[in-house]
PyMOL Python script that loads the backbone (N, CA, C, O; Angstrom):
from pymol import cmd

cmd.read_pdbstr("""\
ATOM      1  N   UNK A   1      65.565 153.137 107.356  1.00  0.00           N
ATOM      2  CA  UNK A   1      66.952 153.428 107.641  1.00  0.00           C
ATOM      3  C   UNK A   1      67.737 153.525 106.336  1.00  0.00           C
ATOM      4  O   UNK A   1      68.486 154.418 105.941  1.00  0.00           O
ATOM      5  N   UNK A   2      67.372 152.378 105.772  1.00  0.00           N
ATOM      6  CA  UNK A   2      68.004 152.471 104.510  1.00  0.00           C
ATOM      7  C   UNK A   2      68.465 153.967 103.358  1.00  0.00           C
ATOM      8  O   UNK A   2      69.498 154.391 102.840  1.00  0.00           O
ATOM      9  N   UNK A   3      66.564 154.478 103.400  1.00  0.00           N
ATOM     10  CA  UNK A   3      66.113 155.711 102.774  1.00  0.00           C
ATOM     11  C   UNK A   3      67.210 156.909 103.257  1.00  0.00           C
ATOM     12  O   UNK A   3      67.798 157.714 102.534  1.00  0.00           O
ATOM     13  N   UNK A   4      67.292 156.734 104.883  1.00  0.00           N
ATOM     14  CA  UNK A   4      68.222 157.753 105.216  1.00  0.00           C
ATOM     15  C   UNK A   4      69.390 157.823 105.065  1.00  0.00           C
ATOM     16  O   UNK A   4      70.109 158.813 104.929  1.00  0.00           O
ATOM     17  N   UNK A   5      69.693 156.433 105.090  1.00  0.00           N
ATOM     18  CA  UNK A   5      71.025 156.111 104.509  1.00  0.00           C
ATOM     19  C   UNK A   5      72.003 157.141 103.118  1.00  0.00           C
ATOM     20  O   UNK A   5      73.017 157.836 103.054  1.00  0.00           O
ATOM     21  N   UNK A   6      70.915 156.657 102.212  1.00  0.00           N
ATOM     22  CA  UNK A   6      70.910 156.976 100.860  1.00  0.00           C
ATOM     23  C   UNK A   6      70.920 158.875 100.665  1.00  0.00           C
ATOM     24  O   UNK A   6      71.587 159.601  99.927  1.00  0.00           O
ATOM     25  N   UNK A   7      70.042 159.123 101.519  1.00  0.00           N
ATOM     26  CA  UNK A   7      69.878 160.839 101.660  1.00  0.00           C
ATOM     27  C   UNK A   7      71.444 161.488 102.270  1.00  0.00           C
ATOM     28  O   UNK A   7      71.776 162.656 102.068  1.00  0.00           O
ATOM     29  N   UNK A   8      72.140 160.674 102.895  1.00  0.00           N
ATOM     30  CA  UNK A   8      72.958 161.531 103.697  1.00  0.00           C
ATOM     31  C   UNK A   8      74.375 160.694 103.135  1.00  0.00           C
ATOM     32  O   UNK A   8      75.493 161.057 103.503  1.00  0.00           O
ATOM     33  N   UNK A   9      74.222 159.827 102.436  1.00  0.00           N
ATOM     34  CA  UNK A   9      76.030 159.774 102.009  1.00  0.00           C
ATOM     35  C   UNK A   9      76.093 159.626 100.572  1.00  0.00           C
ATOM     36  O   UNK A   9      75.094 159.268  99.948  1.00  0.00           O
ATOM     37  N   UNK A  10      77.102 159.855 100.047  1.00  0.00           N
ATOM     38  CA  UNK A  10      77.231 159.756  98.262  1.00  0.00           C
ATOM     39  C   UNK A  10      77.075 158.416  98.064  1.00  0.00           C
ATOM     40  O   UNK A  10      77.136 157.501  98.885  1.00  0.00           O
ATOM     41  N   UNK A  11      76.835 158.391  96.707  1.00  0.00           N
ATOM     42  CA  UNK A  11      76.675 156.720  96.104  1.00  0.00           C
ATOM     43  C   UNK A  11      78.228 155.760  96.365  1.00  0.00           C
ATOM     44  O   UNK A  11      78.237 154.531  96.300  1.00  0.00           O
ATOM     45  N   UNK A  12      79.226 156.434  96.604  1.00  0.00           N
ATOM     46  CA  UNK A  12      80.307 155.479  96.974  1.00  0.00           C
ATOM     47  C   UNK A  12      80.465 154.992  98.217  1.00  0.00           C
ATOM     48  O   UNK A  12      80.888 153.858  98.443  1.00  0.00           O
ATOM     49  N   UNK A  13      79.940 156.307  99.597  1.00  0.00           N
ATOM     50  CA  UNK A  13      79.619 155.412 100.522  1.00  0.00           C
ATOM     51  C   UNK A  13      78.578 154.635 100.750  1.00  0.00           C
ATOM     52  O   UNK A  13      78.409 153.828 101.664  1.00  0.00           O
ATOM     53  N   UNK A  14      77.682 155.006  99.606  1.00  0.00           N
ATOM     54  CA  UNK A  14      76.080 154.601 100.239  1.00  0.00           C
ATOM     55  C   UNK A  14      76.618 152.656  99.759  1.00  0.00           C
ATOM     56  O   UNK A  14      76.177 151.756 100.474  1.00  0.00           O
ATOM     57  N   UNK A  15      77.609 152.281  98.460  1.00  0.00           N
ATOM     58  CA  UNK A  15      78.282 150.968  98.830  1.00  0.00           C
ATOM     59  C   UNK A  15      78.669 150.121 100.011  1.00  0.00           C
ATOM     60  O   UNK A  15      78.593 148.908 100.204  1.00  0.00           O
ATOM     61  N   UNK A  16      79.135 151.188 100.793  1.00  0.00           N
ATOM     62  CA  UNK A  16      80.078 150.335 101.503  1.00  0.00           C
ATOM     63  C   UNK A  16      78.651 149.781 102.688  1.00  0.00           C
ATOM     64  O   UNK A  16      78.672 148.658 103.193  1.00  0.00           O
ATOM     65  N   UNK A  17      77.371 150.917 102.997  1.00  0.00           N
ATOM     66  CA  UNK A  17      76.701 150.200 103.784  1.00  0.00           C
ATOM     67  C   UNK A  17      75.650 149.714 103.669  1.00  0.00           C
ATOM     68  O   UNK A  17      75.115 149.114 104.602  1.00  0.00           O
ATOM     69  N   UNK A  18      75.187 149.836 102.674  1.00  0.00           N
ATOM     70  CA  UNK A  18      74.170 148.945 101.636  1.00  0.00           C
ATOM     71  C   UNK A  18      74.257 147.656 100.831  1.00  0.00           C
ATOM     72  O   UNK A  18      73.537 146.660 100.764  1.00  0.00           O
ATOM     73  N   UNK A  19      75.354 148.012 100.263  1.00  0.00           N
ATOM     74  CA  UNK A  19      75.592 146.520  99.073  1.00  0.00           C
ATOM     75  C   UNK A  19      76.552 145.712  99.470  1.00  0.00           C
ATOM     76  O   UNK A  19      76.605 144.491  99.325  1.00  0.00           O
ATOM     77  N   UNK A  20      77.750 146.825 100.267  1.00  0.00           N
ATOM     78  CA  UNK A  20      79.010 146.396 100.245  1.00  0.00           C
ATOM     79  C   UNK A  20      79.926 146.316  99.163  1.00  0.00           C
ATOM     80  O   UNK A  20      79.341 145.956  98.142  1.00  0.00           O
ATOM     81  N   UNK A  21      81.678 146.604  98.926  1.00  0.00           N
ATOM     82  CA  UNK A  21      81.970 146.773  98.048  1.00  0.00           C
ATOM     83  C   UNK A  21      83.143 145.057  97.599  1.00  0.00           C
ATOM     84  O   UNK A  21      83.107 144.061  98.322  1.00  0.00           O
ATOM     85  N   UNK A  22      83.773 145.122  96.689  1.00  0.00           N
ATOM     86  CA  UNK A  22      83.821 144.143  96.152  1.00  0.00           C
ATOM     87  C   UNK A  22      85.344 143.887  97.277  1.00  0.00           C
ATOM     88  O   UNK A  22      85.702 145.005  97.646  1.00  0.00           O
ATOM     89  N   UNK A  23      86.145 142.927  97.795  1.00  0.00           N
ATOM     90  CA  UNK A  23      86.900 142.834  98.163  1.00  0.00           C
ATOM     91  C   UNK A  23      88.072 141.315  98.138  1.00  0.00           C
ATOM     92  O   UNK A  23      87.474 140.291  97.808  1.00  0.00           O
ATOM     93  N   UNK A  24      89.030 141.191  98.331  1.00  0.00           N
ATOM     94  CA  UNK A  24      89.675 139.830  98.807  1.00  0.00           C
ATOM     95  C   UNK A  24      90.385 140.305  99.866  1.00  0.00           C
ATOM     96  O   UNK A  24      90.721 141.432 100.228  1.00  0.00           O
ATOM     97  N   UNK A  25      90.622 138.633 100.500  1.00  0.00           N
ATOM     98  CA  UNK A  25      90.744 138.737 102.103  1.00  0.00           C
ATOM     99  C   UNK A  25      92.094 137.631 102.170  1.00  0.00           C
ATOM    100  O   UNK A  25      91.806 136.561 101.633  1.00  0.00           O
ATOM    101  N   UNK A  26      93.410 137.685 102.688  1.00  0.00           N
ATOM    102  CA  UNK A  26      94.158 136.303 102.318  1.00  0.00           C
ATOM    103  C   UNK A  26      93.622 135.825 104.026  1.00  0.00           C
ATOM    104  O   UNK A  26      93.390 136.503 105.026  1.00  0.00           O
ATOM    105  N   UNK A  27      93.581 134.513 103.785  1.00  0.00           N
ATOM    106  CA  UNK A  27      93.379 133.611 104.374  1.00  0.00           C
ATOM    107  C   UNK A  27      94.238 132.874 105.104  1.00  0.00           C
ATOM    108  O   UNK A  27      95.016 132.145 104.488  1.00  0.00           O
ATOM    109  N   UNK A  28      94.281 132.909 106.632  1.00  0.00           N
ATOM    110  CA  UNK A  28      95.360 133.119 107.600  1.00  0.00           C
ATOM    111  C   UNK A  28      96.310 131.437 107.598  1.00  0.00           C
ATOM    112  O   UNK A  28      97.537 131.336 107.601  1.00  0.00           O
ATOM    113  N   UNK A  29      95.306 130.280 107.590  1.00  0.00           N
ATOM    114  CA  UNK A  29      96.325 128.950 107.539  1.00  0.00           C
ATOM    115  C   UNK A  29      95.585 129.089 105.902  1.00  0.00           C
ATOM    116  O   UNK A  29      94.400 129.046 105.572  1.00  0.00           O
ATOM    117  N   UNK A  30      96.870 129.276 105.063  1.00  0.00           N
ATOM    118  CA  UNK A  30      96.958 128.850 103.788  1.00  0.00           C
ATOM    119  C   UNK A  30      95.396 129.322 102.582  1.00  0.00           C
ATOM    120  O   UNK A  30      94.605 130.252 102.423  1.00  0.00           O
ATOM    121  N   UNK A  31      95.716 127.928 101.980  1.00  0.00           N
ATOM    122  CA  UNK A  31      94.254 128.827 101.257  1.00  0.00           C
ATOM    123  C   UNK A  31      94.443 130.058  99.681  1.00  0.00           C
ATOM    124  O   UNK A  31      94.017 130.113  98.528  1.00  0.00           O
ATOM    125  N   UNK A  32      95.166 130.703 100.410  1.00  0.00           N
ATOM    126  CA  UNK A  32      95.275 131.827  99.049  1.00  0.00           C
ATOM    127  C   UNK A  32      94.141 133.300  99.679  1.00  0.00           C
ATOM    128  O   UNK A  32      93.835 133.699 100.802  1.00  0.00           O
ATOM    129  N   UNK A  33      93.871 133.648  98.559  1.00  0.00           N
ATOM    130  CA  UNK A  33      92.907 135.345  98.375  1.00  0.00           C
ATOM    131  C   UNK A  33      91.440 134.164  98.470  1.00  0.00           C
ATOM    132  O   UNK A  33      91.285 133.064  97.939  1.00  0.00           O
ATOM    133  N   UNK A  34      90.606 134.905  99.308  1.00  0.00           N
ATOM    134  CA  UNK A  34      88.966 134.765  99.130  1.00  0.00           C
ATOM    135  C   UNK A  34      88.594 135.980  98.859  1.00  0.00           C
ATOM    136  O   UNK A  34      89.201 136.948  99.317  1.00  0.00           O
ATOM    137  N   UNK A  35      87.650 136.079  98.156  1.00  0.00           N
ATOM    138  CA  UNK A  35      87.000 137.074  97.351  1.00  0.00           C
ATOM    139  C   UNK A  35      85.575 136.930  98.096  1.00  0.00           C
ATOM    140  O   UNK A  35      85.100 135.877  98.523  1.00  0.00           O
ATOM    141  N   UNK A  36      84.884 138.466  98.172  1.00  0.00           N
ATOM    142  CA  UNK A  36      83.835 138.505  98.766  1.00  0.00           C
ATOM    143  C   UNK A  36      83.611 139.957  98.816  1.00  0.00           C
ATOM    144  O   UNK A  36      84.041 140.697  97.931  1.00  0.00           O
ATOM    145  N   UNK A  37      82.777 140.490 100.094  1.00  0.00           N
ATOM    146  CA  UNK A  37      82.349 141.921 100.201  1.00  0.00           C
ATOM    147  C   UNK A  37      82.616 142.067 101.103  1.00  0.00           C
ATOM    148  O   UNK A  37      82.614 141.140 101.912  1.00  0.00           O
ATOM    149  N   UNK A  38      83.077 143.627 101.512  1.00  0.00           N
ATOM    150  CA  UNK A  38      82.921 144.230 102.841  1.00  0.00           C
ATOM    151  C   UNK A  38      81.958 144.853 102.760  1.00  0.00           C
ATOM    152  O   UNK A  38      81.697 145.412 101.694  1.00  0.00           O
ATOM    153  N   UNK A  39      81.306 144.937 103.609  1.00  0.00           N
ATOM    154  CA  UNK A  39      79.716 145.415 104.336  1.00  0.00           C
ATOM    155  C   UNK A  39      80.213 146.724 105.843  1.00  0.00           C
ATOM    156  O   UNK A  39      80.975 146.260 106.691  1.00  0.00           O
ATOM    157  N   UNK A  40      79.936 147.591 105.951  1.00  0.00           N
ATOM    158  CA  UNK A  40      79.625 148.387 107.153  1.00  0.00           C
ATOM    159  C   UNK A  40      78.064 147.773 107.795  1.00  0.00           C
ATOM    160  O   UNK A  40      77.118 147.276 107.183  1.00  0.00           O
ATOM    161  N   UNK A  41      78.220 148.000 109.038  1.00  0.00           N
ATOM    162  CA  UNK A  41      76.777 147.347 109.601  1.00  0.00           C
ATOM    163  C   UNK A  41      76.565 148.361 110.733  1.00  0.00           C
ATOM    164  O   UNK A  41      77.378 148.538 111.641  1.00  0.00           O
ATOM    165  N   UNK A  42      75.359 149.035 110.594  1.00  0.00           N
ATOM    166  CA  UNK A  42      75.411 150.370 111.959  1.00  0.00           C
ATOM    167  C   UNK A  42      74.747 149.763 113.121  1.00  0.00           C
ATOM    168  O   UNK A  42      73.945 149.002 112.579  1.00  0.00           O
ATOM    169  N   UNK A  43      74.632 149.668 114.074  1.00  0.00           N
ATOM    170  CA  UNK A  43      74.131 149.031 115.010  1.00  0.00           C
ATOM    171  C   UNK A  43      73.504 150.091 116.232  1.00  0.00           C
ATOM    172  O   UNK A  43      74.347 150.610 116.965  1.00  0.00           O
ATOM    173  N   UNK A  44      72.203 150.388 116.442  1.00  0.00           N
ATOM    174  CA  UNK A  44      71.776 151.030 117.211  1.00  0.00           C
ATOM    175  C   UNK A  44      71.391 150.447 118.319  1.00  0.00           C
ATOM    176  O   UNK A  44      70.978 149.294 118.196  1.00  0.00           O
ATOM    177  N   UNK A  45      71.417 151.217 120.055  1.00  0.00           N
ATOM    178  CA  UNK A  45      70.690 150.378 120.826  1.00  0.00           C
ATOM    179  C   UNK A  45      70.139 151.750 121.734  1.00  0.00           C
ATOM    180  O   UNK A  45      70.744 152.819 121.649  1.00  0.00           O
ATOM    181  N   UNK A  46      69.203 151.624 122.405  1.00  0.00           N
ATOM    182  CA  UNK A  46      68.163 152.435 123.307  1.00  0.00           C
ATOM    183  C   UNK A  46      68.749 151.928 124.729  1.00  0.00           C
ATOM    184  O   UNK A  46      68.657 150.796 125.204  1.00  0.00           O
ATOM    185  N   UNK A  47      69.361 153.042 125.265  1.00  0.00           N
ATOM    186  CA  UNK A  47      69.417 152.823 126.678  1.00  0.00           C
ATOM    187  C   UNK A  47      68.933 153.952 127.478  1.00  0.00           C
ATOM    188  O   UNK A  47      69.386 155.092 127.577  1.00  0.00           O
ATOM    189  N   UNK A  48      67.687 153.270 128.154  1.00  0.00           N
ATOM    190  CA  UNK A  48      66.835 154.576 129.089  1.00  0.00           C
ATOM    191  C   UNK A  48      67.551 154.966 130.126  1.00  0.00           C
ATOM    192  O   UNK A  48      68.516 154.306 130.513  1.00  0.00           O
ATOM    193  N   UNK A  49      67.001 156.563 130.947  1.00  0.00           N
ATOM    194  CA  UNK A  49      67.723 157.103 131.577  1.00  0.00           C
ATOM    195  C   UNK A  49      67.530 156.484 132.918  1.00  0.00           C
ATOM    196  O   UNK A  49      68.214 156.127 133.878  1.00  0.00           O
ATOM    197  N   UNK A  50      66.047 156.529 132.474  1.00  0.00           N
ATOM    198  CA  UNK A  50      65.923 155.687 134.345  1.00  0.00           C
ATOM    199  C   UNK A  50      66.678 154.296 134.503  1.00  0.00           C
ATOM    200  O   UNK A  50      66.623 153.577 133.505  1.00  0.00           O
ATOM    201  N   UNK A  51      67.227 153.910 135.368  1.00  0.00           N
ATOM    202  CA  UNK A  51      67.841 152.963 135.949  1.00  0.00           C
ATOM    203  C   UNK A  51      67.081 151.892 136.285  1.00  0.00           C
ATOM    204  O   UNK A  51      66.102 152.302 136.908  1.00  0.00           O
ATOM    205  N   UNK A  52      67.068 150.663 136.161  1.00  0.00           N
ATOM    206  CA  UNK A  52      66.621 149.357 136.374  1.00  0.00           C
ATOM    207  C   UNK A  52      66.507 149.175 137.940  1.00  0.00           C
ATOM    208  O   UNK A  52      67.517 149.276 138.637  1.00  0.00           O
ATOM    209  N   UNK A  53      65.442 148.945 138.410  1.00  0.00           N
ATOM    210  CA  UNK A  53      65.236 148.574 139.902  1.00  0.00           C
ATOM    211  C   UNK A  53      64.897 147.166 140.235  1.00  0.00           C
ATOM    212  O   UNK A  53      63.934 146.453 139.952  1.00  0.00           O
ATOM    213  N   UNK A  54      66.073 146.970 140.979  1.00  0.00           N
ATOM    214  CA  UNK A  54      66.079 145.634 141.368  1.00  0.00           C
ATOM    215  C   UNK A  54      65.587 145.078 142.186  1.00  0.00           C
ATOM    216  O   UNK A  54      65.835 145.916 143.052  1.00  0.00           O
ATOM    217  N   UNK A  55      64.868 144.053 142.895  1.00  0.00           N
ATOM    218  CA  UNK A  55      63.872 143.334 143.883  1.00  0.00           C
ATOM    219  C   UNK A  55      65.090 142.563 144.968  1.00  0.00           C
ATOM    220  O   UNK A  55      65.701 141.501 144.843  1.00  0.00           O
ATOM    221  N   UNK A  56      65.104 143.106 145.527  1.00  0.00           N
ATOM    222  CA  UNK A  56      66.082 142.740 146.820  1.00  0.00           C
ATOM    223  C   UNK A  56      65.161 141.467 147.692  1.00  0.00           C
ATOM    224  O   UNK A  56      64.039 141.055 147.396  1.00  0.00           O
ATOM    225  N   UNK A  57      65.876 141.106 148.625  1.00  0.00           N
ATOM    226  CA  UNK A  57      65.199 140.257 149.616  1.00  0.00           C
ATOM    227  C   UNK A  57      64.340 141.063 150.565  1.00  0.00           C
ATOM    228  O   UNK A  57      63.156 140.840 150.818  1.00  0.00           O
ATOM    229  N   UNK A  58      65.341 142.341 151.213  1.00  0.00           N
ATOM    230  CA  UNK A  58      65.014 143.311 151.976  1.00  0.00           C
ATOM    231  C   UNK A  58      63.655 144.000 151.312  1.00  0.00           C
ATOM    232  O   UNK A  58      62.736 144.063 152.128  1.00  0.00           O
ATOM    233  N   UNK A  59      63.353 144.514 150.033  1.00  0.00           N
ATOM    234  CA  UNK A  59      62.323 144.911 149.584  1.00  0.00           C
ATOM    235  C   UNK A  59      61.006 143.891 149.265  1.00  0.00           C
ATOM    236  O   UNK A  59      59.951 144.431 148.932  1.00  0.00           O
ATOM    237  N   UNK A  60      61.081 142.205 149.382  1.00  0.00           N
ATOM    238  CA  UNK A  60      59.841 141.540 149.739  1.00  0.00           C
ATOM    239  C   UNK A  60      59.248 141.337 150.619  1.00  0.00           C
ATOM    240  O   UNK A  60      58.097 140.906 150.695  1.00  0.00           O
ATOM    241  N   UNK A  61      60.446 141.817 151.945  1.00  0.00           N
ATOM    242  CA  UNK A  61      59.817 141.713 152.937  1.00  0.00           C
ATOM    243  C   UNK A  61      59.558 142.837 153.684  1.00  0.00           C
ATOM    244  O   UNK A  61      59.523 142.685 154.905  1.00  0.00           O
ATOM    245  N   UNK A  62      59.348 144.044 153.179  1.00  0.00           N
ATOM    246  CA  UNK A  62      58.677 145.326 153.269  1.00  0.00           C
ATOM    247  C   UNK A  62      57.328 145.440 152.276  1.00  0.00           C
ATOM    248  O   UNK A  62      56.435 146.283 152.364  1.00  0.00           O
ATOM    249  N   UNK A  63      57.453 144.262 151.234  1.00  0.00           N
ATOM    250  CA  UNK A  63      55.764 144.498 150.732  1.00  0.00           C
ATOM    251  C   UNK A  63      54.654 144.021 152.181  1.00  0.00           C
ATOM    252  O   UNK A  63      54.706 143.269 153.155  1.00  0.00           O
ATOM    253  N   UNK A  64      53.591 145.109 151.490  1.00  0.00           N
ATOM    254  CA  UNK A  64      52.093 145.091 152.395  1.00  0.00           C
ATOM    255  C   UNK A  64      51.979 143.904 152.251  1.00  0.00           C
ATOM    256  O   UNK A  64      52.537 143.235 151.381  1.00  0.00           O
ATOM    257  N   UNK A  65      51.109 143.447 153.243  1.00  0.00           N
ATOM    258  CA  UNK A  65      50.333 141.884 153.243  1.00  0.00           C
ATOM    259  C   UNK A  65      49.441 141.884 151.928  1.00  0.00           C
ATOM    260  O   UNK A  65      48.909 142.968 151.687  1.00  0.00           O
ATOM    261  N   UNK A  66      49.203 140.906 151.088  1.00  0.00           N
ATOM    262  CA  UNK A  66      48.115 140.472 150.530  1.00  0.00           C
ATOM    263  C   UNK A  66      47.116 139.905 150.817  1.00  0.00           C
ATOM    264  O   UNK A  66      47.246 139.082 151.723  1.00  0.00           O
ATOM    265  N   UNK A  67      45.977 140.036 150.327  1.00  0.00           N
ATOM    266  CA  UNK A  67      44.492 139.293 150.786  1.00  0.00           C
ATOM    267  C   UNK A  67      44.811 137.947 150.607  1.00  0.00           C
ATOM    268  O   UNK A  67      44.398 137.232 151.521  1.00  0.00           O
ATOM    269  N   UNK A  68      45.630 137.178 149.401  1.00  0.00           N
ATOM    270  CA  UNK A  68      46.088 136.244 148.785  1.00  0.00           C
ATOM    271  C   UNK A  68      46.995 135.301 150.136  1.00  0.00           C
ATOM    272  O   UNK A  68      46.782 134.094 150.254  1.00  0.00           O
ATOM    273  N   UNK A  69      47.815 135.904 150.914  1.00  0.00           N
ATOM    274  CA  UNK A  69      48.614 134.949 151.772  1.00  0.00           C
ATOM    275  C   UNK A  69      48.107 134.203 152.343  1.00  0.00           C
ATOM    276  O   UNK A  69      48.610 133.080 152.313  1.00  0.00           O
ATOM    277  N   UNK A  70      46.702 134.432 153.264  1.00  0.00           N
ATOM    278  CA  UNK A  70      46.013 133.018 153.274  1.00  0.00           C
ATOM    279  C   UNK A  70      46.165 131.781 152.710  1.00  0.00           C
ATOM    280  O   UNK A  70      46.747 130.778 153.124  1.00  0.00           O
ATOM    281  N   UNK A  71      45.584 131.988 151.747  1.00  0.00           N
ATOM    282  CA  UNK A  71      45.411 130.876 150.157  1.00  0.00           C
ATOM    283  C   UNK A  71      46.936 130.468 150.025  1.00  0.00           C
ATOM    284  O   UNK A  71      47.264 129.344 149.645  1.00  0.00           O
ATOM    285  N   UNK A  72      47.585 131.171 150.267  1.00  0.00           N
ATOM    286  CA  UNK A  72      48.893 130.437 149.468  1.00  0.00           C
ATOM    287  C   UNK A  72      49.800 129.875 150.595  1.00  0.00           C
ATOM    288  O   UNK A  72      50.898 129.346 150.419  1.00  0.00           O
ATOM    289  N   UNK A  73      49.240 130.049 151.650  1.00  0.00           N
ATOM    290  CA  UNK A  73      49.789 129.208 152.781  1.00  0.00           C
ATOM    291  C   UNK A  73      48.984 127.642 153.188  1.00  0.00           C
ATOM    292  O   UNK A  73      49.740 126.742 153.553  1.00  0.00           O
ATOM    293  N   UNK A  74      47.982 127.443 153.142  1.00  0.00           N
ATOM    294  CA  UNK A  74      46.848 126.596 152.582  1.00  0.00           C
ATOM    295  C   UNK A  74      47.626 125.426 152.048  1.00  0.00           C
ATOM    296  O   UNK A  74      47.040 124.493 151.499  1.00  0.00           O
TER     297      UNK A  74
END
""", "prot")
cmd.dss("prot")
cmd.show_as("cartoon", "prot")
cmd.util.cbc("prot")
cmd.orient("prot")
């Protein structure tokens, strides 16, 4: 990600989401300036098309019998 990073923005943005650039922040109860970095952070997530199928009550008790219900009534 990084690599692509670097390919597709100039070295001033490739700062802000790589190294981060130099910054101060004032500090809300008192305190003064803190000094530190701002960072960009990209955040990807995968959401499939198919839809999540859920196990109802109604759908356990439409499963086939098992060979197993014997045994587990036992």
């Amino acid at each position: 990600m990084k690599d692509w990073v670097q390919e597709k923005v100039s070295s001033d943005q490739e700062d802000w989401v790589c190294e981060g650039v130099e910054a101060e922040i004032l500090q809300s109860v008192g305190g003064g300036w803190k000094k530190g970095r701002v960072k960009i952070r990209l955040e990807l997530e995968f959401i499939p098309d198919d839809p999540l199928i859920e196990n109802t009550e109604e759908d356990d008790l439409q499963a086939p019998p098992s060979p197993l219900d014997d045994f587990r009534k036992a």
